[in-house]
mmCIF file as Biopython writes it, N, C-alpha, C and O atoms, coordinates in Angstrom:
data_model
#
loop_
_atom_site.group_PDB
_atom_site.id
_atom_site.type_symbol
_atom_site.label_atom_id
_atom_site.label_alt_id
_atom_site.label_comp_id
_atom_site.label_asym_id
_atom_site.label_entity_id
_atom_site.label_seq_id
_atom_site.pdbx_PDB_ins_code
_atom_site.Cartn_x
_atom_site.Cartn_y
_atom_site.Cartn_z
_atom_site.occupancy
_atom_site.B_iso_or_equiv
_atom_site.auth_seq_id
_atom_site.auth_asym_id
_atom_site.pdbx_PDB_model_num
ATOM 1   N N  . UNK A ? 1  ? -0.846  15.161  3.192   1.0 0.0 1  A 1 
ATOM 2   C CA . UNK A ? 1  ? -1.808  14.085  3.012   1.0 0.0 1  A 1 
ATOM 3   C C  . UNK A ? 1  ? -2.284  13.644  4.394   1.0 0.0 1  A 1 
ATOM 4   O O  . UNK A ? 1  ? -1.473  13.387  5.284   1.0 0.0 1  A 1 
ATOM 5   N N  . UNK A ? 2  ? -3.762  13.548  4.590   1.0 0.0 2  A 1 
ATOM 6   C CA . UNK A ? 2  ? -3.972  13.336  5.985   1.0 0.0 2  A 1 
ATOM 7   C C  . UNK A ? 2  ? -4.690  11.573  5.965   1.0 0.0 2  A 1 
ATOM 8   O O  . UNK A ? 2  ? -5.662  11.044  5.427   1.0 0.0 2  A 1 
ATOM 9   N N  . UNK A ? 3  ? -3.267  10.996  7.121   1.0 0.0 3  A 1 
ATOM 10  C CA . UNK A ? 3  ? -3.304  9.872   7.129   1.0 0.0 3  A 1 
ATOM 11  C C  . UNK A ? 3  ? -4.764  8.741   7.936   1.0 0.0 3  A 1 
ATOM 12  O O  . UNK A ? 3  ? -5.010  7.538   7.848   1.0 0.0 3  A 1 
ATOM 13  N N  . UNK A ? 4  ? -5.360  9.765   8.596   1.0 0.0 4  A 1 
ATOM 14  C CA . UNK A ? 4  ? -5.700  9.636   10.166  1.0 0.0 4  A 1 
ATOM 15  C C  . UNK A ? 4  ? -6.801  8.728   9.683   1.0 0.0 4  A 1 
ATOM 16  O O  . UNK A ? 4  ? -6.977  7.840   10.518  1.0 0.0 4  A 1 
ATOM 17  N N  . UNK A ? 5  ? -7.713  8.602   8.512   1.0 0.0 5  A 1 
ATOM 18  C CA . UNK A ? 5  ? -8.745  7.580   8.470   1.0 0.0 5  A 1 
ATOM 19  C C  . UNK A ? 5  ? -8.252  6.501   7.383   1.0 0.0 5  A 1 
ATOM 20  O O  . UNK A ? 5  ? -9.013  6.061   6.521   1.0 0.0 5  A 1 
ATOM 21  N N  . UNK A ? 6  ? -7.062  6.162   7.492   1.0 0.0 6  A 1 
ATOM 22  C CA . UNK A ? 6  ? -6.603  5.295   6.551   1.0 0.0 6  A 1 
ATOM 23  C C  . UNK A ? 6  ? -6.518  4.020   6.857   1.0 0.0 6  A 1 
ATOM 24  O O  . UNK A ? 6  ? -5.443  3.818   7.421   1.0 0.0 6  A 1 
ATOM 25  N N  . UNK A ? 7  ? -7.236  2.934   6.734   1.0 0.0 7  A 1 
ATOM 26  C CA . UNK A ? 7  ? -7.254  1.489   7.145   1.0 0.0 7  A 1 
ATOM 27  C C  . UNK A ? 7  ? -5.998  0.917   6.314   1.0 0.0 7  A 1 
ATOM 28  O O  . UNK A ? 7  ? -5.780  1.121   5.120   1.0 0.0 7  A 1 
ATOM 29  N N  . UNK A ? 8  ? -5.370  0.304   7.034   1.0 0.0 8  A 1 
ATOM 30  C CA . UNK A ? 8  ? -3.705  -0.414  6.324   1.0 0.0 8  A 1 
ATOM 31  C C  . UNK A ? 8  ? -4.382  -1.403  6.533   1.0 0.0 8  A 1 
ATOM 32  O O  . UNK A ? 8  ? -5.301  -1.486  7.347   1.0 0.0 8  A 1 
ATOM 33  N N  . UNK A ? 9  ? -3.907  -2.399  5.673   1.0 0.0 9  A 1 
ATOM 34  C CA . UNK A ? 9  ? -3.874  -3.678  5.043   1.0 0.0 9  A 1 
ATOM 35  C C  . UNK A ? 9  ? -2.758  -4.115  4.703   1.0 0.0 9  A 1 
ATOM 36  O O  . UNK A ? 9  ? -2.164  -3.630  3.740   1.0 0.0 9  A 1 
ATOM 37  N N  . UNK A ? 10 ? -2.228  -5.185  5.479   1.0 0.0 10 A 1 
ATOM 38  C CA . UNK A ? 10 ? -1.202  -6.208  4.197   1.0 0.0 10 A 1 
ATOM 39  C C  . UNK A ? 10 ? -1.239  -6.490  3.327   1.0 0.0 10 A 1 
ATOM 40  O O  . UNK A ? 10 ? -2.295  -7.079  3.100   1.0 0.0 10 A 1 
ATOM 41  N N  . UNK A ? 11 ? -0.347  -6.396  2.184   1.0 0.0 11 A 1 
ATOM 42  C CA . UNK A ? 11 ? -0.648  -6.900  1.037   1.0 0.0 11 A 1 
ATOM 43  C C  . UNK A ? 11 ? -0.917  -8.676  1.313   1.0 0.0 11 A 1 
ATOM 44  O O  . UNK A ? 11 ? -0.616  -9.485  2.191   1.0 0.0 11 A 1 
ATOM 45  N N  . UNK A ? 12 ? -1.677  -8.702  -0.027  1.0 0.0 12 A 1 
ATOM 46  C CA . UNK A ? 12 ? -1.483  -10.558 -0.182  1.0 0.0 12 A 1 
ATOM 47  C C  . UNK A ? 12 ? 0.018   -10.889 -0.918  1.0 0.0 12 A 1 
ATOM 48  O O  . UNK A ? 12 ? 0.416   -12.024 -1.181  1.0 0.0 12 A 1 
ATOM 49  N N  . UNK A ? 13 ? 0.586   -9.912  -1.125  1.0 0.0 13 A 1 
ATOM 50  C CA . UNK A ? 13 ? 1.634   -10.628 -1.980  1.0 0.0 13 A 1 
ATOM 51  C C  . UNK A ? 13 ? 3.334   -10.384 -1.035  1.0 0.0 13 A 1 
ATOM 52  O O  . UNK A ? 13 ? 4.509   -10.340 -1.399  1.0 0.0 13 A 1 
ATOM 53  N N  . UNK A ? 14 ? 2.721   -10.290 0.103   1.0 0.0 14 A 1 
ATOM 54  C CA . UNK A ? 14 ? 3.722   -9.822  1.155   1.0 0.0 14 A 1 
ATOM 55  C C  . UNK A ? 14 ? 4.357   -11.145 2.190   1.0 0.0 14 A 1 
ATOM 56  O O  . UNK A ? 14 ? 3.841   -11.996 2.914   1.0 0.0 14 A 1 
ATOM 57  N N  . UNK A ? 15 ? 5.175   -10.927 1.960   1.0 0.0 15 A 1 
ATOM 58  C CA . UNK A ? 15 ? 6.196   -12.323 2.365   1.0 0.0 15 A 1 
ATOM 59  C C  . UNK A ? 15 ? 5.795   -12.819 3.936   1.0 0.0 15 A 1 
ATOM 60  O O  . UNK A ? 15 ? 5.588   -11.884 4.709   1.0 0.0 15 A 1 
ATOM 61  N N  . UNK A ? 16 ? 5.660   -14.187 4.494   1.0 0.0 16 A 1 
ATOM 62  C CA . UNK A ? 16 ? 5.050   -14.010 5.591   1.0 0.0 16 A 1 
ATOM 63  C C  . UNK A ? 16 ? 6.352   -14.292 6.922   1.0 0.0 16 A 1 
ATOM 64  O O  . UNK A ? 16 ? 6.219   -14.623 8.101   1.0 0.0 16 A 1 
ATOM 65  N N  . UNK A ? 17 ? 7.322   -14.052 6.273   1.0 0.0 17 A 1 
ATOM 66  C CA . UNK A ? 17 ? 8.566   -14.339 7.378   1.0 0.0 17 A 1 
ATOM 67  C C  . UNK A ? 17 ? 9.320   -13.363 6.975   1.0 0.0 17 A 1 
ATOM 68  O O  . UNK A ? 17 ? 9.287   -12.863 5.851   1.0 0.0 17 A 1 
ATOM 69  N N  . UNK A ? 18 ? 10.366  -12.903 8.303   1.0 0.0 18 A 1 
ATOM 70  C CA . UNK A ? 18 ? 11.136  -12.193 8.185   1.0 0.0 18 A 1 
ATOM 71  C C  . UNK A ? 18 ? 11.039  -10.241 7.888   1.0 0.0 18 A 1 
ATOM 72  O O  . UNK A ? 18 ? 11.929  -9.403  7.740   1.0 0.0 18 A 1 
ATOM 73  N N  . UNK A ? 19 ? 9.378   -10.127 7.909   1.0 0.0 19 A 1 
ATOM 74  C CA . UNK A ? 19 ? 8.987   -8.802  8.343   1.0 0.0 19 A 1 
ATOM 75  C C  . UNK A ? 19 ? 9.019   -8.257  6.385   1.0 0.0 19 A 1 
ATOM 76  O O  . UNK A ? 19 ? 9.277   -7.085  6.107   1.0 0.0 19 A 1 
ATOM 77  N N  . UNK A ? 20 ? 8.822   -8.952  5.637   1.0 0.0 20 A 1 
ATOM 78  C CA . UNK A ? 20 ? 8.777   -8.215  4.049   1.0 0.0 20 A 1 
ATOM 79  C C  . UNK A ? 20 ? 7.406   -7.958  3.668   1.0 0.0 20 A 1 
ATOM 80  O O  . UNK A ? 20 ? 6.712   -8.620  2.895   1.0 0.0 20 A 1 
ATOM 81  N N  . UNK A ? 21 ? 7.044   -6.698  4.441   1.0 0.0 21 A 1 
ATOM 82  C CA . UNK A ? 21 ? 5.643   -6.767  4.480   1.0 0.0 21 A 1 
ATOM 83  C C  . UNK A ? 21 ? 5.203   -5.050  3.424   1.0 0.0 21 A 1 
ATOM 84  O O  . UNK A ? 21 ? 5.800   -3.993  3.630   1.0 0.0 21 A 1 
ATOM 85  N N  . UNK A ? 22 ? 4.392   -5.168  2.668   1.0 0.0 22 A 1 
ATOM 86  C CA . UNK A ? 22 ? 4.224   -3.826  2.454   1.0 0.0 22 A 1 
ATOM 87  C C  . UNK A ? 22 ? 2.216   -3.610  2.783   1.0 0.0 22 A 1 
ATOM 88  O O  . UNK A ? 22 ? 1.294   -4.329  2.398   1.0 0.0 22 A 1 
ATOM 89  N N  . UNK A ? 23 ? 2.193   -2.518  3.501   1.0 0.0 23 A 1 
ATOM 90  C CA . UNK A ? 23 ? 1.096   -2.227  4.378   1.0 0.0 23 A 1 
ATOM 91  C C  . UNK A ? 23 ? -0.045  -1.266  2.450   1.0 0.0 23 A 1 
ATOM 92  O O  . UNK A ? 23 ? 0.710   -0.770  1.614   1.0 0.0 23 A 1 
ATOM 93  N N  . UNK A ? 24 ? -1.410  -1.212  2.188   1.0 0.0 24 A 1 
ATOM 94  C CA . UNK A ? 24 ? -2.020  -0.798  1.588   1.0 0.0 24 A 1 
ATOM 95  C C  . UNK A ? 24 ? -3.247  -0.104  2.071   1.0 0.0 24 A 1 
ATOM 96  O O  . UNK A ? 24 ? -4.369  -0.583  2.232   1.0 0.0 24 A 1 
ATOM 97  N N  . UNK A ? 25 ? -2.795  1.211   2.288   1.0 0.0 25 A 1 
ATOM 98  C CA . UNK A ? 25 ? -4.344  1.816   2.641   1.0 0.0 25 A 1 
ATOM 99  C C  . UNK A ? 25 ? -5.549  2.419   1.220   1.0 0.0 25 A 1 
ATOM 100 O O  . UNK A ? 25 ? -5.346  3.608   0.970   1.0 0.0 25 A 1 
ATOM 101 N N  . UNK A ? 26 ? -6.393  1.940   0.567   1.0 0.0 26 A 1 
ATOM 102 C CA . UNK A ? 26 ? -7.248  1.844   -0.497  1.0 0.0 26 A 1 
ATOM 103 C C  . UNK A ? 26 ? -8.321  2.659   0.020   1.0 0.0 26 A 1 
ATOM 104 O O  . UNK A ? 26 ? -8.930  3.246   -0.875  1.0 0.0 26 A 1 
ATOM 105 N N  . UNK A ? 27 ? -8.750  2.882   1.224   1.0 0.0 27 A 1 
ATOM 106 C CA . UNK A ? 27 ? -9.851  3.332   1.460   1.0 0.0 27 A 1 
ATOM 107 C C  . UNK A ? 27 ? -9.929  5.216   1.524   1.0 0.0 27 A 1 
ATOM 108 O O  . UNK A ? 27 ? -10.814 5.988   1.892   1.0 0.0 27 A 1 
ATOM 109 N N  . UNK A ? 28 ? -8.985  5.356   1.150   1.0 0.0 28 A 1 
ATOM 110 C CA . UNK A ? 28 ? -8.810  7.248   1.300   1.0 0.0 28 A 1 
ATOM 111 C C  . UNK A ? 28 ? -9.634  7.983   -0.135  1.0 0.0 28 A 1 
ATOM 112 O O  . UNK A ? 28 ? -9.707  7.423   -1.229  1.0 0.0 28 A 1 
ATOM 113 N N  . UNK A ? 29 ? -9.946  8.725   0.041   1.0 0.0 29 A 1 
ATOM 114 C CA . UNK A ? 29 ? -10.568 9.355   -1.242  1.0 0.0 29 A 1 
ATOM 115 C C  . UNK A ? 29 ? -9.776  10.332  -2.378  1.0 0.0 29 A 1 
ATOM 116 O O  . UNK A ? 29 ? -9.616  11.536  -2.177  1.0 0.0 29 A 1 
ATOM 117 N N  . UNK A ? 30 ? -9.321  9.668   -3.553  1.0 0.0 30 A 1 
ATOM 118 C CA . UNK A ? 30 ? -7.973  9.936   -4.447  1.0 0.0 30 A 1 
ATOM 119 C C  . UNK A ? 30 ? -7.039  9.692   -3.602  1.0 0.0 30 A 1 
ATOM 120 O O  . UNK A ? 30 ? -6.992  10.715  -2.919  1.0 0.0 30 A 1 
ATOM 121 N N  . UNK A ? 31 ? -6.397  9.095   -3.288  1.0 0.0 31 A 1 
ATOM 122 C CA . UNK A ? 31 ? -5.323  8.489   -3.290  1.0 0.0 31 A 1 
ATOM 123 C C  . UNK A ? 31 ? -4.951  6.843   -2.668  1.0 0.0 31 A 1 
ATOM 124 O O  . UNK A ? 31 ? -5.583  6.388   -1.715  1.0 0.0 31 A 1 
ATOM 125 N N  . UNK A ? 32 ? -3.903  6.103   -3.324  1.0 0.0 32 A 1 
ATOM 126 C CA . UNK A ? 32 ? -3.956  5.172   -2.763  1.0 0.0 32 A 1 
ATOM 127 C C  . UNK A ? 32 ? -2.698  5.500   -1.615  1.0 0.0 32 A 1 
ATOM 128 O O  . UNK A ? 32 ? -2.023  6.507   -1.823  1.0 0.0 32 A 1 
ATOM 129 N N  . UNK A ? 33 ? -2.436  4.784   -0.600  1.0 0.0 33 A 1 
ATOM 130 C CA . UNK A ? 33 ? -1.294  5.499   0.147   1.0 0.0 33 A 1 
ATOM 131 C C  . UNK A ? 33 ? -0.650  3.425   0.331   1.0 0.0 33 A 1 
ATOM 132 O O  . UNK A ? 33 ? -1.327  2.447   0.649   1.0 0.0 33 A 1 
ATOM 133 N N  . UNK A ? 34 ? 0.448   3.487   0.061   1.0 0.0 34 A 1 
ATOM 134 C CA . UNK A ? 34 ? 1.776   2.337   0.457   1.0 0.0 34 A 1 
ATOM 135 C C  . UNK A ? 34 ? 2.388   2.800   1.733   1.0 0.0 34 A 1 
ATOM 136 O O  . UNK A ? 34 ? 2.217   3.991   1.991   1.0 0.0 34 A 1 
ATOM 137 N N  . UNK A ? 35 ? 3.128   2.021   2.654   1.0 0.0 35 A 1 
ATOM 138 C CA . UNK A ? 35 ? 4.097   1.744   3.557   1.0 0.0 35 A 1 
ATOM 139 C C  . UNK A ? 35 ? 4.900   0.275   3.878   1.0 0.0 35 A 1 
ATOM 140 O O  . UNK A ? 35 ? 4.663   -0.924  3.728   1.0 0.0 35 A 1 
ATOM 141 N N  . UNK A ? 36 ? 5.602   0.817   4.221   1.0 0.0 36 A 1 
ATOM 142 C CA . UNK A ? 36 ? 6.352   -0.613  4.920   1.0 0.0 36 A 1 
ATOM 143 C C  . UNK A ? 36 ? 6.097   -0.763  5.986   1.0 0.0 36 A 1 
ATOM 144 O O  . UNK A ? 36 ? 6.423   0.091   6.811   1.0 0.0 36 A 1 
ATOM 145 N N  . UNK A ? 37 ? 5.333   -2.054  6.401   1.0 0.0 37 A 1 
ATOM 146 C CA . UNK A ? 37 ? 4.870   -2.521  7.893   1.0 0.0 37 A 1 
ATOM 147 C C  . UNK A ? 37 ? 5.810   -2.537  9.003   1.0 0.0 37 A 1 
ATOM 148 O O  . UNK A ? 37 ? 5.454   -2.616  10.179  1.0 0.0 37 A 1 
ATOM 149 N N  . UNK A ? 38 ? 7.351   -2.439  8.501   1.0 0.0 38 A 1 
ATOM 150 C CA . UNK A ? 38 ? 8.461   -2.567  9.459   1.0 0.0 38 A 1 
ATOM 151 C C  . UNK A ? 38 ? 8.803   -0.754  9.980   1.0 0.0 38 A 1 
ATOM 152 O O  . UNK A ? 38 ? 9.527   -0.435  10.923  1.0 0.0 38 A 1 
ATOM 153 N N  . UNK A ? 39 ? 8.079   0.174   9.094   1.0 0.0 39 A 1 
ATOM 154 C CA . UNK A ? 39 ? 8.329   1.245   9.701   1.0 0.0 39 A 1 
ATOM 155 C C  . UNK A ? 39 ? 6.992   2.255   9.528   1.0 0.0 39 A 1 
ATOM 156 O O  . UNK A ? 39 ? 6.945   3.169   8.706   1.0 0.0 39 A 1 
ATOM 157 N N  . UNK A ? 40 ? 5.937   1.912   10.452  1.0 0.0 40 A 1 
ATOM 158 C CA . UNK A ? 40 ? 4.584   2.266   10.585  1.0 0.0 40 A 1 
ATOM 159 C C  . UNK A ? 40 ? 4.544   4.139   10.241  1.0 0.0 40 A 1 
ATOM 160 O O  . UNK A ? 40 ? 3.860   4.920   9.580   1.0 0.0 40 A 1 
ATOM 161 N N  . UNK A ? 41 ? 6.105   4.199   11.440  1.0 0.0 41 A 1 
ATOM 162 C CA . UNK A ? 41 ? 5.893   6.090   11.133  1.0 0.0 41 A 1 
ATOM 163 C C  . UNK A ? 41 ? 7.028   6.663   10.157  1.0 0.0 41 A 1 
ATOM 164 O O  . UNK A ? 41 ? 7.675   7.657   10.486  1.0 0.0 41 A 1 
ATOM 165 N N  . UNK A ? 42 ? 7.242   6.003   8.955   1.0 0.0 42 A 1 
ATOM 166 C CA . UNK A ? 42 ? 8.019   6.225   7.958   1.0 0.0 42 A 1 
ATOM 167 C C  . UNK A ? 42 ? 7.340   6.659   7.047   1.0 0.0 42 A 1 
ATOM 168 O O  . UNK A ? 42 ? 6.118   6.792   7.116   1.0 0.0 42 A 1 
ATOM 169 N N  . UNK A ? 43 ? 8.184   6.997   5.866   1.0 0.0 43 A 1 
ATOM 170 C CA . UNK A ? 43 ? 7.663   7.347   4.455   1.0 0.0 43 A 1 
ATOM 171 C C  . UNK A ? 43 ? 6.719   6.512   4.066   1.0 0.0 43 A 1 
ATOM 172 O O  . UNK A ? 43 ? 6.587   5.322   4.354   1.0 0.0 43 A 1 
ATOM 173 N N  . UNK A ? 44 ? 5.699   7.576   3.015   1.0 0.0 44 A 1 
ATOM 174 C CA . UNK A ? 44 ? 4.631   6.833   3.067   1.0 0.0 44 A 1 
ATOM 175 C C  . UNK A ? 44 ? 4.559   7.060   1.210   1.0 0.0 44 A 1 
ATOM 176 O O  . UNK A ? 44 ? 4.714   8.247   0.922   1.0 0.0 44 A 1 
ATOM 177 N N  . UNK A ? 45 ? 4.392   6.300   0.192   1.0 0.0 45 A 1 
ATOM 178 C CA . UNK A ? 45 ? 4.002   6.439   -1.262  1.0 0.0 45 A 1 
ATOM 179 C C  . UNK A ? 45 ? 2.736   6.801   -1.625  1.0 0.0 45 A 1 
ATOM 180 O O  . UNK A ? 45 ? 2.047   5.782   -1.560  1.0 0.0 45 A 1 
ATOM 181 N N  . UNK A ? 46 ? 2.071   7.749   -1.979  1.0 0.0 46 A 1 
ATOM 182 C CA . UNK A ? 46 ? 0.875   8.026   -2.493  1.0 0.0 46 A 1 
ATOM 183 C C  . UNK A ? 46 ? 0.332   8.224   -3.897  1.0 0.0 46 A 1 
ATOM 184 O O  . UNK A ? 46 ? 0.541   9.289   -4.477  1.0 0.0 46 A 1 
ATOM 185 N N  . UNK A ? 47 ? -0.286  7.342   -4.410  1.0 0.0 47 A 1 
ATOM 186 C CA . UNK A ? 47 ? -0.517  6.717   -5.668  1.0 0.0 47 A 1 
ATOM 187 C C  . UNK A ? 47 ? -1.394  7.489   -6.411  1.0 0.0 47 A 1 
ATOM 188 O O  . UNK A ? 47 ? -2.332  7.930   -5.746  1.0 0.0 47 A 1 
ATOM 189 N N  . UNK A ? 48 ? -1.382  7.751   -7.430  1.0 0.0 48 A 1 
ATOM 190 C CA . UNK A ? 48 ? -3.321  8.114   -7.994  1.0 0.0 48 A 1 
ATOM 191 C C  . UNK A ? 48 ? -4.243  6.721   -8.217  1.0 0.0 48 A 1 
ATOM 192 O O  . UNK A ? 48 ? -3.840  5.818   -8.950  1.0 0.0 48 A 1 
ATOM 193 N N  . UNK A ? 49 ? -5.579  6.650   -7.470  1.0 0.0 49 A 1 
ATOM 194 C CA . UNK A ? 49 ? -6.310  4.967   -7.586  1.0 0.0 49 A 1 
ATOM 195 C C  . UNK A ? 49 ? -6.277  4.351   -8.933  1.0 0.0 49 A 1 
ATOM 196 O O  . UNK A ? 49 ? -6.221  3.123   -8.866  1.0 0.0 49 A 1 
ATOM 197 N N  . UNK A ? 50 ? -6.301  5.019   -10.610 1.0 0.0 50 A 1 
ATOM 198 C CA . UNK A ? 50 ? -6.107  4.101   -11.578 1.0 0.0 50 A 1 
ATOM 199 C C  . UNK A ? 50 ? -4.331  3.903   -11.658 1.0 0.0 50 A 1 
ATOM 200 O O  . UNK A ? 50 ? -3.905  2.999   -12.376 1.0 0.0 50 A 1 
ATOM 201 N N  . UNK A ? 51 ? -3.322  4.807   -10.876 1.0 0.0 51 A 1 
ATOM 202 C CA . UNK A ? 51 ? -2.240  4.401   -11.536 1.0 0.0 51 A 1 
ATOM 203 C C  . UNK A ? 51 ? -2.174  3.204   -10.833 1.0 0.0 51 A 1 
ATOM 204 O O  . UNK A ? 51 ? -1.972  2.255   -11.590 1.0 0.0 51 A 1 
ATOM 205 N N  . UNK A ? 52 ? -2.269  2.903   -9.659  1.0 0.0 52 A 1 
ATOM 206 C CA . UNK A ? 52 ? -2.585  1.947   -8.522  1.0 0.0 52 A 1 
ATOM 207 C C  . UNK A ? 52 ? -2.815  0.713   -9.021  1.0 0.0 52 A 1 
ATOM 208 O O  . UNK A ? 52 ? -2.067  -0.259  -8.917  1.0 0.0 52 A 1 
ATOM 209 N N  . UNK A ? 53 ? -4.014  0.774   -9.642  1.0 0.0 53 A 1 
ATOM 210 C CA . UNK A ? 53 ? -4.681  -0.163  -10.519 1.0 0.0 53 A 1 
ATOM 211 C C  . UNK A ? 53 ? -3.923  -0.776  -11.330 1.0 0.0 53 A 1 
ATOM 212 O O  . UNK A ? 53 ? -3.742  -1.990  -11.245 1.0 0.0 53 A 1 
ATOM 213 N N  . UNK A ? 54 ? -3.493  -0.195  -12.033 1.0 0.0 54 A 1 
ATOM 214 C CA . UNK A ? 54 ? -2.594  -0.067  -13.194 1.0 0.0 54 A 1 
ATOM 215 C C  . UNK A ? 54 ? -1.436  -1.137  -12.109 1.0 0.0 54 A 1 
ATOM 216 O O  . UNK A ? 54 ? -1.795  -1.970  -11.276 1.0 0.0 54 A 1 
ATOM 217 N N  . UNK A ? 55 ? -0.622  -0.917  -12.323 1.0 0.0 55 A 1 
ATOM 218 C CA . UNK A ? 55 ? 0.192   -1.061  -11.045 1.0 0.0 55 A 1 
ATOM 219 C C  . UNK A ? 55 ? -0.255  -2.844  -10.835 1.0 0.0 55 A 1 
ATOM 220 O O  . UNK A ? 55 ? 0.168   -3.805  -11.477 1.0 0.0 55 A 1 
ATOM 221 N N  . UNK A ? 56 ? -1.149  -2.813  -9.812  1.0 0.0 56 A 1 
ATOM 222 C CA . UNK A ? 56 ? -1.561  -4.284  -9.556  1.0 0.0 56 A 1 
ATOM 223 C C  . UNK A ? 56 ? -1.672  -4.912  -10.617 1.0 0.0 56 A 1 
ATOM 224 O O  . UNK A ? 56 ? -1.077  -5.969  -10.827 1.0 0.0 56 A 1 
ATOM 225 N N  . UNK A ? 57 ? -2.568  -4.263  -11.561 1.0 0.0 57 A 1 
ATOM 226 C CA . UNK A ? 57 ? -3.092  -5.220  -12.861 1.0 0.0 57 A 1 
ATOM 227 C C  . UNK A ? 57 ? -1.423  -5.972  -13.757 1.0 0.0 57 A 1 
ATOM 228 O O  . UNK A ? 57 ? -1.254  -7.048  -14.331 1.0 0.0 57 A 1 
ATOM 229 N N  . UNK A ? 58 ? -0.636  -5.005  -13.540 1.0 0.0 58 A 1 
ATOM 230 C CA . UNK A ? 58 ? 0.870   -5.700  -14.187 1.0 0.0 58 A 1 
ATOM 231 C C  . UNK A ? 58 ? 1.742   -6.420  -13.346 1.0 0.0 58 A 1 
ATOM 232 O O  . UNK A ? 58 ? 2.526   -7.285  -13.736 1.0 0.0 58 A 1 
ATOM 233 N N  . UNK A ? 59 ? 1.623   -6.127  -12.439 1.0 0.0 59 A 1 
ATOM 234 C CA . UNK A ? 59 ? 2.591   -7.344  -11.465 1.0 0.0 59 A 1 
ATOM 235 C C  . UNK A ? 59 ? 1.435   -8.713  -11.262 1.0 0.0 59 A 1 
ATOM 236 O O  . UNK A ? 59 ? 2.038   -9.704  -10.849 1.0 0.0 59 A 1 
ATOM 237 N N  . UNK A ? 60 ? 0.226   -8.911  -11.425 1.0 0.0 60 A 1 
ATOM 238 C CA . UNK A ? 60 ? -0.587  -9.837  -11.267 1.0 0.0 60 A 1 
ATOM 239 C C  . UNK A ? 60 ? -0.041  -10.531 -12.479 1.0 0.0 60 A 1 
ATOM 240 O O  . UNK A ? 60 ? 0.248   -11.706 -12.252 1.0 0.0 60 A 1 
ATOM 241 N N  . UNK A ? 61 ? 0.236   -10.015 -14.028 1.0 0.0 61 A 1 
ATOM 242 C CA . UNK A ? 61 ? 0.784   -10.628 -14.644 1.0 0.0 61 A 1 
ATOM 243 C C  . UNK A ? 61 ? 1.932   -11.054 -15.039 1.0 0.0 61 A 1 
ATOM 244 O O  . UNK A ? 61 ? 2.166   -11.680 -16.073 1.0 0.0 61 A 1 
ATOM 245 N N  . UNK A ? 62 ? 2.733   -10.694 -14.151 1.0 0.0 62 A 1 
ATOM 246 C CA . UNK A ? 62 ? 4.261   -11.068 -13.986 1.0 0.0 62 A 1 
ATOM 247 C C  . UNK A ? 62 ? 4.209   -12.104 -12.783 1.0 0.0 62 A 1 
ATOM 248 O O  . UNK A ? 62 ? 5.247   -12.621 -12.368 1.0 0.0 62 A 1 
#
């Protein structure tokens, strides 16, 4: 997966103390890509954009 034009974003639902941050790059074409902001050159989760969706749309309601 090539990371190199991927704009990261913090989540909004990302804790603002103590580094509980999870990073969201949305802008890649098919795929959504996750990280943890505490380890920039770590594992990275790559989503399909409706499971993604999917995904947000149920924790928004929890």
């Amino acid at each position: 997966m090539d990371l190199s034009n991927a704009r990261w974003r913090k989540s909004t639902r990302s804790g603002t103390s103590s580094g509980e941050c999870v990073e969201v790059a949305d802008n890649l074409t098919g795929v959504v890509a996750v990280r943890d902001s505490k380890d920039l050159t770590g594992p990275v989760l790559a989503f399909d954009p409706a499971a993604w969706r999917s995904f947000v749309a149920s924790a928004k309601r929890h």
